[in-house]
N, CA, C and O atoms as a printed pandas DataFrame, in Angstrom:
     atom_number atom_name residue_name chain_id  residue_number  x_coord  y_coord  z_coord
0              1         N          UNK        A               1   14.632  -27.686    5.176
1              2        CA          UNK        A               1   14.805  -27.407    3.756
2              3         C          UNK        A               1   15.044  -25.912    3.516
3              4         O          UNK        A               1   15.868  -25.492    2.703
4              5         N          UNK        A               2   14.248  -25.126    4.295
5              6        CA          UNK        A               2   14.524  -23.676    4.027
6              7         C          UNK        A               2   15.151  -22.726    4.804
7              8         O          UNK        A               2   14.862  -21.537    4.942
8              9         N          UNK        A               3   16.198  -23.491    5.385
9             10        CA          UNK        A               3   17.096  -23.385    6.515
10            11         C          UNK        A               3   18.138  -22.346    5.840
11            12         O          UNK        A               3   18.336  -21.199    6.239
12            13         N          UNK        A               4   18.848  -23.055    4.595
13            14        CA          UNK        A               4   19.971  -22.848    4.392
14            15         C          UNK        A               4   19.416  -22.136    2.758
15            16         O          UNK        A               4   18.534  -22.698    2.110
16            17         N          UNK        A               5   20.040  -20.955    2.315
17            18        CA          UNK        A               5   19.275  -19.926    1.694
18            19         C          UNK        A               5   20.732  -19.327    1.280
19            20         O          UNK        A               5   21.729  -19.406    1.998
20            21         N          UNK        A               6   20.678  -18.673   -0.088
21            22        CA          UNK        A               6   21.153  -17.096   -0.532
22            23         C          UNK        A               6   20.571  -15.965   -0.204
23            24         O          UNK        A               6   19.514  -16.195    0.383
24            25         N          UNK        A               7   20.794  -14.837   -0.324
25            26        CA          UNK        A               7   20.153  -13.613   -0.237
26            27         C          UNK        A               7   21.607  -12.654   -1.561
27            28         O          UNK        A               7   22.801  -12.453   -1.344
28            29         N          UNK        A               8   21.083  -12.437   -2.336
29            30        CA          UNK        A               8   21.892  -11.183   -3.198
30            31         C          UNK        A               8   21.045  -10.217   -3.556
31            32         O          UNK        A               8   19.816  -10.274   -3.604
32            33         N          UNK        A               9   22.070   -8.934   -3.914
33            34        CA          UNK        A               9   21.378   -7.812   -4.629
34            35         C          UNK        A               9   21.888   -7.203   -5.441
35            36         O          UNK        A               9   23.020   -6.724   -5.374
36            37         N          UNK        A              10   21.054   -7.120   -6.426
37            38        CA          UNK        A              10   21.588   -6.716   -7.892
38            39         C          UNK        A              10   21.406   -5.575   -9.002
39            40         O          UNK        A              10   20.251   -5.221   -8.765
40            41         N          UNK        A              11   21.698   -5.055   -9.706
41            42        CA          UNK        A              11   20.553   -3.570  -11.018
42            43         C          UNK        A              11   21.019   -4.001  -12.191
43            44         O          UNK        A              11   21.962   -4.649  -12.644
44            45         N          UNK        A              12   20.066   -3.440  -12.538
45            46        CA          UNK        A              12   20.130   -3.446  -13.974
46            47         C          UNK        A              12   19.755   -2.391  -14.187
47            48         O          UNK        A              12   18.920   -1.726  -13.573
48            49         N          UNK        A              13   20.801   -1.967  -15.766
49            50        CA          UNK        A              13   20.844   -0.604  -15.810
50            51         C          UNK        A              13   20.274   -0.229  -16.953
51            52         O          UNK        A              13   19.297   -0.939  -17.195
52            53         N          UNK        A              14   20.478    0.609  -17.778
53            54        CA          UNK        A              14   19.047    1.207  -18.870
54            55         C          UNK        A              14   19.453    0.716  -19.821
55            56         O          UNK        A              14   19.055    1.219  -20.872
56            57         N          UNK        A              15   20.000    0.039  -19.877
57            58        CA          UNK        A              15   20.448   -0.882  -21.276
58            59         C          UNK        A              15   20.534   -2.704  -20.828
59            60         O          UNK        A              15   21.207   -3.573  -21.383
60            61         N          UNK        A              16   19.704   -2.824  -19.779
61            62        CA          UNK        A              16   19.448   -3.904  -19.426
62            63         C          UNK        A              16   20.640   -5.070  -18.663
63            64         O          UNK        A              16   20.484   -6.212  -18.230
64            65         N          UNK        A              17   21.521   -4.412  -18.724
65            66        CA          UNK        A              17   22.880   -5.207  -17.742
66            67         C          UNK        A              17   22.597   -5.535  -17.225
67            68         O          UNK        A              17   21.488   -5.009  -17.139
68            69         N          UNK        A              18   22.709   -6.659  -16.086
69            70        CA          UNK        A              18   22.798   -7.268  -14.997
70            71         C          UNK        A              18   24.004   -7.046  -14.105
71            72         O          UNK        A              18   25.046   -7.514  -14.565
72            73         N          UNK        A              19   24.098   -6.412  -12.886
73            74        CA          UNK        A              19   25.698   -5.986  -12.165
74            75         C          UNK        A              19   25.397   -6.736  -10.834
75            76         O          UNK        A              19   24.447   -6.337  -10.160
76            77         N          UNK        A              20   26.209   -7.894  -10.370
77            78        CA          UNK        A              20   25.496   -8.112   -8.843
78            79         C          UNK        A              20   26.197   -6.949   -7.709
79            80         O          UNK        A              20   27.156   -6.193   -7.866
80            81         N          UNK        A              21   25.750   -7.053   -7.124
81            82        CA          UNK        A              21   26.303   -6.125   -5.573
82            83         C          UNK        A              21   26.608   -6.755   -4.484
83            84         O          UNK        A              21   27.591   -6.351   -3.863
84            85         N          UNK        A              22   25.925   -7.785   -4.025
85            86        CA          UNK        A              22   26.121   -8.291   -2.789
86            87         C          UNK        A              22   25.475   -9.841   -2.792
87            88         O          UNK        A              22   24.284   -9.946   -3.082
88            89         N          UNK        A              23   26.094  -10.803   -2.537
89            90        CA          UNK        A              23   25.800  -12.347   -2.426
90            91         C          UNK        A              23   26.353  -12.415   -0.990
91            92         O          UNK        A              23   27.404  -11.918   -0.584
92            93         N          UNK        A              24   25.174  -13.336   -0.096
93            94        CA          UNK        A              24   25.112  -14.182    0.784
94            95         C          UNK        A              24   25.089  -15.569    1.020
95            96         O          UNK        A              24   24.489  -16.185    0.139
96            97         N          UNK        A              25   25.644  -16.394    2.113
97            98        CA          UNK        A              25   24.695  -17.876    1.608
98            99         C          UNK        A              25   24.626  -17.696    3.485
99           100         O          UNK        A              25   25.492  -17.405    4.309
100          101         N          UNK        A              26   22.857  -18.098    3.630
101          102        CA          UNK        A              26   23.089  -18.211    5.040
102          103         C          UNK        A              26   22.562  -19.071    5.937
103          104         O          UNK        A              26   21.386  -19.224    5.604
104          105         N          UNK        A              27   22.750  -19.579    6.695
105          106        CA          UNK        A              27   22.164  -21.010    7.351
106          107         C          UNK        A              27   21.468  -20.494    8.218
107          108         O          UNK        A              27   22.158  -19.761    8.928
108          109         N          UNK        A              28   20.035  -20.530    8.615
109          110        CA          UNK        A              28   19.497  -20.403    9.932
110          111         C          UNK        A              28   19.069  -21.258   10.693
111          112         O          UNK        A              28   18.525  -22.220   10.150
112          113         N          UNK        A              29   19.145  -21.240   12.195
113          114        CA          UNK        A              29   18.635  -21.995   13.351
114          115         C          UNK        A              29   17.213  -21.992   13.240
115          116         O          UNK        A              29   16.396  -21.072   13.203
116          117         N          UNK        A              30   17.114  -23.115   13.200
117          118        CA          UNK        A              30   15.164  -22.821   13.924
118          119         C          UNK        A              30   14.912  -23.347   14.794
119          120         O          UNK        A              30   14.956  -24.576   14.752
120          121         N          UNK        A              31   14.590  -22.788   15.801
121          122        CA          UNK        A              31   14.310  -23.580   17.292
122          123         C          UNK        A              31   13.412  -24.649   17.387
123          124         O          UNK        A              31   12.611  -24.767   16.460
124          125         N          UNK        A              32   13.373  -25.466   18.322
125          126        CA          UNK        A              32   12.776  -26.388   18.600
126          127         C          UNK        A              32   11.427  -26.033   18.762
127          128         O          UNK        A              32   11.136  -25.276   19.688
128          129         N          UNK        A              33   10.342  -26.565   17.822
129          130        CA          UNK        A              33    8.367  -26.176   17.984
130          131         C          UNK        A              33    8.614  -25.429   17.472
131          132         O          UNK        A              33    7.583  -24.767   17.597
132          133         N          UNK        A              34    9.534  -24.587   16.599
133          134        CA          UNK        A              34    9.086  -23.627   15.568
134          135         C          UNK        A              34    9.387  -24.011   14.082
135          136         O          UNK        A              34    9.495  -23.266   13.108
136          137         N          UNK        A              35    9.477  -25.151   14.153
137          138        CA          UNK        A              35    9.580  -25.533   12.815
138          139         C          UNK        A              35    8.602  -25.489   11.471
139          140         O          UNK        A              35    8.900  -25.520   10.277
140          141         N          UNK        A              36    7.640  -25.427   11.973
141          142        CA          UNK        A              36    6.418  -25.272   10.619
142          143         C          UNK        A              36    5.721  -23.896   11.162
143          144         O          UNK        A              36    4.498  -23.754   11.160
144          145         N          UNK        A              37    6.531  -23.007   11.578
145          146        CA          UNK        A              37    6.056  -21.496   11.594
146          147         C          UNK        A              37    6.462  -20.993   10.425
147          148         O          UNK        A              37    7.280  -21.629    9.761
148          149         N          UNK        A              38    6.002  -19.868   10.012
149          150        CA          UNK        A              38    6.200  -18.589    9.116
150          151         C          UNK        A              38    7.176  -17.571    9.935
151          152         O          UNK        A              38    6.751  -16.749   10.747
152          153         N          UNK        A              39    8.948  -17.802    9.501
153          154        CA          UNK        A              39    9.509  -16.710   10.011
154          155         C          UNK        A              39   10.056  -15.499    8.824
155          156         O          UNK        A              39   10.545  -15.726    7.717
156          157         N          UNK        A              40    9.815  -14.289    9.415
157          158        CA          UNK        A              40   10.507  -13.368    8.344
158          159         C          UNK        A              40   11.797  -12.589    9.126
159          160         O          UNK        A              40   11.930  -12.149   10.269
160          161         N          UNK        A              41   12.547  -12.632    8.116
161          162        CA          UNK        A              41   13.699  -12.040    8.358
162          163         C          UNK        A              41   14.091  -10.752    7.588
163          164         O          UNK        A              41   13.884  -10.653    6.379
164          165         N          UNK        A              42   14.669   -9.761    8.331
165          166        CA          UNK        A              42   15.162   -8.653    7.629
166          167         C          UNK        A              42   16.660   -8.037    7.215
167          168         O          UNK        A              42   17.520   -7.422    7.846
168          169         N          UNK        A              43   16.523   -8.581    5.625
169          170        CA          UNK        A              43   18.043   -7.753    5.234
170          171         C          UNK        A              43   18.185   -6.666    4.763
171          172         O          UNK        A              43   17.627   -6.429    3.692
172          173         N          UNK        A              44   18.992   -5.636    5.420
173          174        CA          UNK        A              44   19.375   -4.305    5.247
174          175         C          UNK        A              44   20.355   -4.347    4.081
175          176         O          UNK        A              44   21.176   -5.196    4.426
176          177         N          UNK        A              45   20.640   -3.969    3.108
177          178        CA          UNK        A              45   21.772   -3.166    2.132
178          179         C          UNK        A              45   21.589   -1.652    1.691
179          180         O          UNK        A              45   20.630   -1.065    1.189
180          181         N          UNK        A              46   22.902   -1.218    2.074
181          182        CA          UNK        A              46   22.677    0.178    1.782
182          183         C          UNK        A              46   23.238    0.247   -0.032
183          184         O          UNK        A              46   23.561   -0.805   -0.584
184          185         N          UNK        A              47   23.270    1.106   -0.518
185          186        CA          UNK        A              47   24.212    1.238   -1.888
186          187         C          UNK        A              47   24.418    2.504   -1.512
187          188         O          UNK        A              47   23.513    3.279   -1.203
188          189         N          UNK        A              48   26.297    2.922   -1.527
189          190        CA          UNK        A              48   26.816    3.965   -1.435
190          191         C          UNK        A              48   27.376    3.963   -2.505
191          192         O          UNK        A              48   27.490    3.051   -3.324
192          193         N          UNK        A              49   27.966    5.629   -2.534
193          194        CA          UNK        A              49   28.447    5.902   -3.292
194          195         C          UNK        A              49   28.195    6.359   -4.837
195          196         O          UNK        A              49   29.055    6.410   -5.716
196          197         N          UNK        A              50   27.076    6.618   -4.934
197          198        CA          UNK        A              50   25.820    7.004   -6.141
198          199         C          UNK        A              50   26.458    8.168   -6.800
199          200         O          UNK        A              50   25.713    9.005   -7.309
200          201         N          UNK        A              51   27.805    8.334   -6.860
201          202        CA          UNK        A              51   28.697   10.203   -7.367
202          203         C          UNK        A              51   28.495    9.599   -8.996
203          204         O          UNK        A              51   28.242   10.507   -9.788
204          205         N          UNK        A              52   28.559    8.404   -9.527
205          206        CA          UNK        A              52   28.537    8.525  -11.003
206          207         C          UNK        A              52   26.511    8.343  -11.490
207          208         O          UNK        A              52   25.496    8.263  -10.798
208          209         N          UNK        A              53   26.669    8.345  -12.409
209          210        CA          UNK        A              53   25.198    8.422  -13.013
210          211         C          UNK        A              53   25.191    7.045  -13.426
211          212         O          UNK        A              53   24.115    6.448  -13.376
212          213         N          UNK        A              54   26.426    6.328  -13.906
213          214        CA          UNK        A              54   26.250    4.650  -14.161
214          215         C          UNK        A              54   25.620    4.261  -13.096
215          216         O          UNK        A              54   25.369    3.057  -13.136
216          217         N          UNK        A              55   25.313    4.718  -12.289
217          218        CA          UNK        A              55   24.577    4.138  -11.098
218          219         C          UNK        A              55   23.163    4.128  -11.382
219          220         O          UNK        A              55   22.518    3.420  -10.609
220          221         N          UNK        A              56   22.650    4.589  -12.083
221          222        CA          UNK        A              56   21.053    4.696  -12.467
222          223         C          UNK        A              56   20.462    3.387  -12.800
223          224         O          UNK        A              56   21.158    2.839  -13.654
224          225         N          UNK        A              57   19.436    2.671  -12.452
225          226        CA          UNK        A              57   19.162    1.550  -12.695
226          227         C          UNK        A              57   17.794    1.079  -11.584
227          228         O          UNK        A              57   17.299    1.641  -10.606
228          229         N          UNK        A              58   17.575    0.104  -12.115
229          230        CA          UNK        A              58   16.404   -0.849  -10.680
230          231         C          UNK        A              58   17.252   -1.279   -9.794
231          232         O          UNK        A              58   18.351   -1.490  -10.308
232          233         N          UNK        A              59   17.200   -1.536   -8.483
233          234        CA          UNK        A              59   17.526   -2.241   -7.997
234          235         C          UNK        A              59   17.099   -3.409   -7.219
235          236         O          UNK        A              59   16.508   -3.092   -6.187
236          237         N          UNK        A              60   17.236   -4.756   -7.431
237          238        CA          UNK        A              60   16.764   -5.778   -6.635
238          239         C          UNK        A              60   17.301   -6.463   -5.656
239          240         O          UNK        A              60   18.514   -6.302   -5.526
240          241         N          UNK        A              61   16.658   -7.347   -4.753
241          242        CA          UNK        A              61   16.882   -8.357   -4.196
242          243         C          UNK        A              61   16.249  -10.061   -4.095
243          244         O          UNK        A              61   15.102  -10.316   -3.727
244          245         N          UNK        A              62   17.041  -10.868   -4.414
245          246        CA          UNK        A              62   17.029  -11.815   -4.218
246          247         C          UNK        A              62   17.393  -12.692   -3.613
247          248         O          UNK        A              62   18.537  -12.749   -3.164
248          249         N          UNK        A              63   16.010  -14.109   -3.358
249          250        CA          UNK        A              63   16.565  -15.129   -2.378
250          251         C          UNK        A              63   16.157  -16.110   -3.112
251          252         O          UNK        A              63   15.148  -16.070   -3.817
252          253         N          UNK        A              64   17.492  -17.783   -2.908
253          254        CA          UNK        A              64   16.770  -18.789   -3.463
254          255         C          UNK        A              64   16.943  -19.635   -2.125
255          256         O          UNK        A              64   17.530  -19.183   -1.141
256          257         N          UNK        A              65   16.499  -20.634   -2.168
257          258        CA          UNK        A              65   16.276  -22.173   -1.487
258          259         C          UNK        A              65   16.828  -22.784   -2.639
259          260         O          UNK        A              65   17.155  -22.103   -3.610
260          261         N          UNK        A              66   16.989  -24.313   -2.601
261          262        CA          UNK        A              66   17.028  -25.374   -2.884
262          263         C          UNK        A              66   16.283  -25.128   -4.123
263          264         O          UNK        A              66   17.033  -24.544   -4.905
264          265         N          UNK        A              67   15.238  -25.308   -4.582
265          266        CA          UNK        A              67   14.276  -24.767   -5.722
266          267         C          UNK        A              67   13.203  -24.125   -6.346
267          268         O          UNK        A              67   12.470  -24.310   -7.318
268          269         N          UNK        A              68   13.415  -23.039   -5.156
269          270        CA          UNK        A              68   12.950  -22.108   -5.299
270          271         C          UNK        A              68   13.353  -20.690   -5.151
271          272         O          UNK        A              68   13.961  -20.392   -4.123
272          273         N          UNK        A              69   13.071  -19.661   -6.136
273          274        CA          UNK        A              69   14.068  -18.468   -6.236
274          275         C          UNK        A              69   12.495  -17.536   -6.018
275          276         O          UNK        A              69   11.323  -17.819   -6.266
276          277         N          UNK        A              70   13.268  -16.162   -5.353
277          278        CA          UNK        A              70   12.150  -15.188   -4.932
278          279         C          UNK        A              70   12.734  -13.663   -5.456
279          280         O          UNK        A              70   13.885  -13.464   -5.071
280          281         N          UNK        A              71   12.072  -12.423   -6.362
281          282        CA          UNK        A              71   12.763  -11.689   -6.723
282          283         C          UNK        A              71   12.020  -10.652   -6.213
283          284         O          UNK        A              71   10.805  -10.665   -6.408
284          285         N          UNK        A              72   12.687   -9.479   -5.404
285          286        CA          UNK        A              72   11.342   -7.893   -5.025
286          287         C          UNK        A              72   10.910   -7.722   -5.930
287          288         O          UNK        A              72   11.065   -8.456   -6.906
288          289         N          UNK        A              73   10.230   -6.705   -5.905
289          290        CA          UNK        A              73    9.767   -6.091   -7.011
290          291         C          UNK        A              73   10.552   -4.901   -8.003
291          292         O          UNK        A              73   10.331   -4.647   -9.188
292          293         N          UNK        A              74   11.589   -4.250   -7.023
293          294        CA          UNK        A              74   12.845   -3.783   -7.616
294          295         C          UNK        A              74   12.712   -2.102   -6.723
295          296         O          UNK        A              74   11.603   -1.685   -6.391
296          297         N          UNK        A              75   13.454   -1.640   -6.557
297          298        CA          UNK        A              75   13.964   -0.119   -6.999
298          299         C          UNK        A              75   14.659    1.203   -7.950
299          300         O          UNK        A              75   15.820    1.560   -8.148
300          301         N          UNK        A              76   13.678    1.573   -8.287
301          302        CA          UNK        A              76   14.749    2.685   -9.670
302          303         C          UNK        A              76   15.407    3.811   -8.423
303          304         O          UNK        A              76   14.802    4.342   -7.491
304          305         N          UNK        A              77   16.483    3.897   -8.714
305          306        CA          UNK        A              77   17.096    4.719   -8.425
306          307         C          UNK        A              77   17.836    5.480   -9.504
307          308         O          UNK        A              77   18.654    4.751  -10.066
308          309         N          UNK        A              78   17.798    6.945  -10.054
309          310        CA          UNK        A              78   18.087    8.023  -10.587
310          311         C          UNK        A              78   19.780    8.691   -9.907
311          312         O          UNK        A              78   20.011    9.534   -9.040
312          313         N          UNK        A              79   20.227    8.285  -10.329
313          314        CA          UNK        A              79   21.954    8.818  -10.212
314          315         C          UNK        A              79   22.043   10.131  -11.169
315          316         O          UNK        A              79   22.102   10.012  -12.393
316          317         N          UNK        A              80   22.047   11.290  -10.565
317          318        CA          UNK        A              80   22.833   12.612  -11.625
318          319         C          UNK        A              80   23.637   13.054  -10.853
319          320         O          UNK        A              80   23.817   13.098   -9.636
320          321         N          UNK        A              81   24.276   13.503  -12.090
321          322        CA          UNK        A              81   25.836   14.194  -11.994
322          323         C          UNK        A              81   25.916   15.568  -11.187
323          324         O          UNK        A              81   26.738   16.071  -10.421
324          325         N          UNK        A              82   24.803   15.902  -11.663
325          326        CA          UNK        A              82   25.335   17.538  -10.582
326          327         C          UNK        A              82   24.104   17.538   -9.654
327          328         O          UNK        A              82   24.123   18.671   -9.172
328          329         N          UNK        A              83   23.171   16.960   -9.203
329          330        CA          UNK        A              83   21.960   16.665   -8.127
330          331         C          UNK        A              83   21.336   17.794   -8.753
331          332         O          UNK        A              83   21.638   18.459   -9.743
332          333         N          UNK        A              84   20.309   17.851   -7.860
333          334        CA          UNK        A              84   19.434   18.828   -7.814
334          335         C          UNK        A              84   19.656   20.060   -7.848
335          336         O          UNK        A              84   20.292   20.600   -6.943
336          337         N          UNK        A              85   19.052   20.912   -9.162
337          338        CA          UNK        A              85   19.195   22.002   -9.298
338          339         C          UNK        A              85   17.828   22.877   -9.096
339          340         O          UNK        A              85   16.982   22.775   -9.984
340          341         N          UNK        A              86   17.557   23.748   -7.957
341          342        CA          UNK        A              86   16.016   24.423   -7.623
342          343         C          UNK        A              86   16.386   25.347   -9.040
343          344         O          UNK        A              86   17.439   25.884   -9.382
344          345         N          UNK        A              87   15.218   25.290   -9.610
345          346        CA          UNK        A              87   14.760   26.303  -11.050
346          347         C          UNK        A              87   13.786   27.454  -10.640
347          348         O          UNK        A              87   12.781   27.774  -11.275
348          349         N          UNK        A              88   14.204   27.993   -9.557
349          350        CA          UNK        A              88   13.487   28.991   -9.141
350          351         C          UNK        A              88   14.056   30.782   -9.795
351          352         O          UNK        A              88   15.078   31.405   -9.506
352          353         N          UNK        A              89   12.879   31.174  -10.753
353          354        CA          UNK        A              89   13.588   32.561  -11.358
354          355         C          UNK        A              89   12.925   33.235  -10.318
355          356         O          UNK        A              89   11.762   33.311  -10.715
356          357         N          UNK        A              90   12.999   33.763   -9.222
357          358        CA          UNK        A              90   12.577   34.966   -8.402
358          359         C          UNK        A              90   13.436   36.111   -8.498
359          360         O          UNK        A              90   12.777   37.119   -8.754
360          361         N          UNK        A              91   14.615   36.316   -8.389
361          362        CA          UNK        A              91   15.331   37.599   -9.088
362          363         C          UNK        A              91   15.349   37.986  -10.363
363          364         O          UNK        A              91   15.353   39.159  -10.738
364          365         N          UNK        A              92   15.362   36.868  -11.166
365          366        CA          UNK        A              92   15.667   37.070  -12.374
366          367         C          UNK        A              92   14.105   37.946  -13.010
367          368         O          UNK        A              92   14.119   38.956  -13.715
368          369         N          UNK        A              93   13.026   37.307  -12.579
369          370        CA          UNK        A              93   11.590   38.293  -12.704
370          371         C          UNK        A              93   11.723   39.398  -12.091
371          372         O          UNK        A              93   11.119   40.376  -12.533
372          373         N          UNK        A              94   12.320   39.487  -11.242
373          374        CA          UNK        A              94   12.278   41.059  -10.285
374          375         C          UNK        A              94   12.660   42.141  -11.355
375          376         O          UNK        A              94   12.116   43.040  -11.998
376          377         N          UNK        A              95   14.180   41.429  -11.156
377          378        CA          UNK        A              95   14.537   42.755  -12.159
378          379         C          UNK        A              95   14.201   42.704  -13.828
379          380         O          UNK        A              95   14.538   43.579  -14.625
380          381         N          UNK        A              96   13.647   41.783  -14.072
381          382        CA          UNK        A              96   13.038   41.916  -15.377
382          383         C          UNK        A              96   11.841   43.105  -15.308
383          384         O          UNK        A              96   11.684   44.020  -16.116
384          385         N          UNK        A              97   11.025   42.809  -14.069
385          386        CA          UNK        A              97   10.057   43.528  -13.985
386          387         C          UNK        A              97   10.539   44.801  -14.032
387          388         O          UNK        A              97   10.085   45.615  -14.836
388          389         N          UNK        A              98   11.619   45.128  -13.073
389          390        CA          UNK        A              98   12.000   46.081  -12.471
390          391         C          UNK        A              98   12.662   46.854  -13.924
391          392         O          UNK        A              98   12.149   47.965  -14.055
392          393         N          UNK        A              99   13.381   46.624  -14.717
393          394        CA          UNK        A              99   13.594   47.279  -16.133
394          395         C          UNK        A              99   12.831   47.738  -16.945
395          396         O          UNK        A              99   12.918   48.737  -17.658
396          397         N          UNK        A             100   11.871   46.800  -16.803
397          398        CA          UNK        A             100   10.279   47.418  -18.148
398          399         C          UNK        A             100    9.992   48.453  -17.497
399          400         O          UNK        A             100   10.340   49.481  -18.078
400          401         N          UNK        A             101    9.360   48.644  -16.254
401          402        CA          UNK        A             101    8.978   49.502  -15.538
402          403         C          UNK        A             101    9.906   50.744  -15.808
403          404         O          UNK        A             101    9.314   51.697  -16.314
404          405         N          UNK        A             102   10.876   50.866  -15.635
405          406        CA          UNK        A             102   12.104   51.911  -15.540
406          407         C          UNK        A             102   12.123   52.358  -17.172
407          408         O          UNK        A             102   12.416   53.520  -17.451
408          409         N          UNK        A             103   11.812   51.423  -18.196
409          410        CA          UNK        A             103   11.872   51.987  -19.861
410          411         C          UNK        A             103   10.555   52.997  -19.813
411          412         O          UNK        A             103   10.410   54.168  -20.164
412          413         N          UNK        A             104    9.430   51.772  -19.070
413          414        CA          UNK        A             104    7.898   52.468  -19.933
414          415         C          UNK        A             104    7.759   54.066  -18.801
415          416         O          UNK        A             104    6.914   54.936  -19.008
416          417         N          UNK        A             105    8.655   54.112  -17.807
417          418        CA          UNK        A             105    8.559   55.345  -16.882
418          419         C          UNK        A             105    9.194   56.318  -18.106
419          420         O          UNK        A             105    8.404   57.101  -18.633
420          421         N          UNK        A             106   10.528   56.299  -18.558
421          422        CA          UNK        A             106   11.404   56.687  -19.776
422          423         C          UNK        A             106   10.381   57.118  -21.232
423          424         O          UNK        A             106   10.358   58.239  -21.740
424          425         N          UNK        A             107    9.533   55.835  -21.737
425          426        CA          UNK        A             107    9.291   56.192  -22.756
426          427         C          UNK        A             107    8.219   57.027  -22.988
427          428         O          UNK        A             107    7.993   57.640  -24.032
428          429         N          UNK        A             108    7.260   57.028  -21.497
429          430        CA          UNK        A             108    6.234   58.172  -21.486
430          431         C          UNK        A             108    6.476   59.271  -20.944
431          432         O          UNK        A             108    5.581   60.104  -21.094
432          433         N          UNK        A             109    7.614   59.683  -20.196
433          434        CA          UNK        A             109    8.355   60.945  -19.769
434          435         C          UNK        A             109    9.200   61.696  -21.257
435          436         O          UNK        A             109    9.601   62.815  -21.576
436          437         N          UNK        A             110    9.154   60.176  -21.929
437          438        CA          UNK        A             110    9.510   61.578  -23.669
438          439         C          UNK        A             110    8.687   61.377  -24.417
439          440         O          UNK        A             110    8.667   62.317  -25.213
440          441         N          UNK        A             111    7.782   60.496  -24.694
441          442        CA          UNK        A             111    6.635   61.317  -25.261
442          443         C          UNK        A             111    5.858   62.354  -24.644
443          444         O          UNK        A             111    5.081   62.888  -25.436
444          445         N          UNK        A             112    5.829   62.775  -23.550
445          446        CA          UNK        A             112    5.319   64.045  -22.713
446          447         C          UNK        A             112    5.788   64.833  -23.002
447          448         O          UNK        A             112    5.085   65.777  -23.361
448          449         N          UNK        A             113    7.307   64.989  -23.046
449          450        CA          UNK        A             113    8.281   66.188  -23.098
450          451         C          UNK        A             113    8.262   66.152  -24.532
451          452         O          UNK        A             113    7.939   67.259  -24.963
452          453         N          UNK        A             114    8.556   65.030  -25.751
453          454        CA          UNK        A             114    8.204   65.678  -27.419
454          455         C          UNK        A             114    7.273   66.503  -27.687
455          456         O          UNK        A             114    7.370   67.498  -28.405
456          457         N          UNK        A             115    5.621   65.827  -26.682
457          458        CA          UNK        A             115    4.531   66.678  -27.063
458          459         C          UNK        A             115    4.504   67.887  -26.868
459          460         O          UNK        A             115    3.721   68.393  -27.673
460          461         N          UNK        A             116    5.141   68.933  -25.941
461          462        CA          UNK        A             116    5.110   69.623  -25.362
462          463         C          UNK        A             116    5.653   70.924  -26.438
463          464         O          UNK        A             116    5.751   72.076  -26.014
């Protein structure tokens, strides 16, 4: 009975679409004395190609039998347009620092020299 199976994978995107990606239908052997075992099997799908942001969404997989359907639990995957940007100000403080310093050297070298 649970020989012969689908396997697909599918997202849904932030407005709730449904897009499939990949449908299977697949028959498996089961050897002789292994018939009322517990076998697990492993399907790989990659998703390439993630350059647009429509790509943002859960992603699942699913399998049915005969009458019974099985769904993961899902994956979010985050698609942006320009990736990762590090928000690191380390120059930009330097020479910030580095200017105040250079005024308040300025503004007490002329109040010294007014007082004078």
């Amino acid at each position: 009975k649970y020989t012969n199976f689908s396997i697909g994978y599918y997202w849904i995107n932030s407005l709730g679409q449904k897009t499939s990606i990949y449908n299977s239908s697949e028959n498996i052997h089961i050897p002789s004395g292994a018939e009322n075992e517990t076998a697990t099997l492993s399907y790989d799908h990659r998703i390439v190609l993630l350059e647009k942001t429509y790509s943002t969404g859960t992603y699942y997989c699913e399998v049915k039998w005969n009458d019974v359907q099985k769904v993961g639990k899902g994956v979010f995957v985050l698609a942006r347009g320009t990736g990762y940007i590090d928000t690191s100000y380390g120059w930009e403080i330097l020479v910030t620092l580095t200017v105040l310093a250079a005024l308040s050297i300025t503004a007490t070298a002329l109040l010294l020299w007014k007082r004078k």
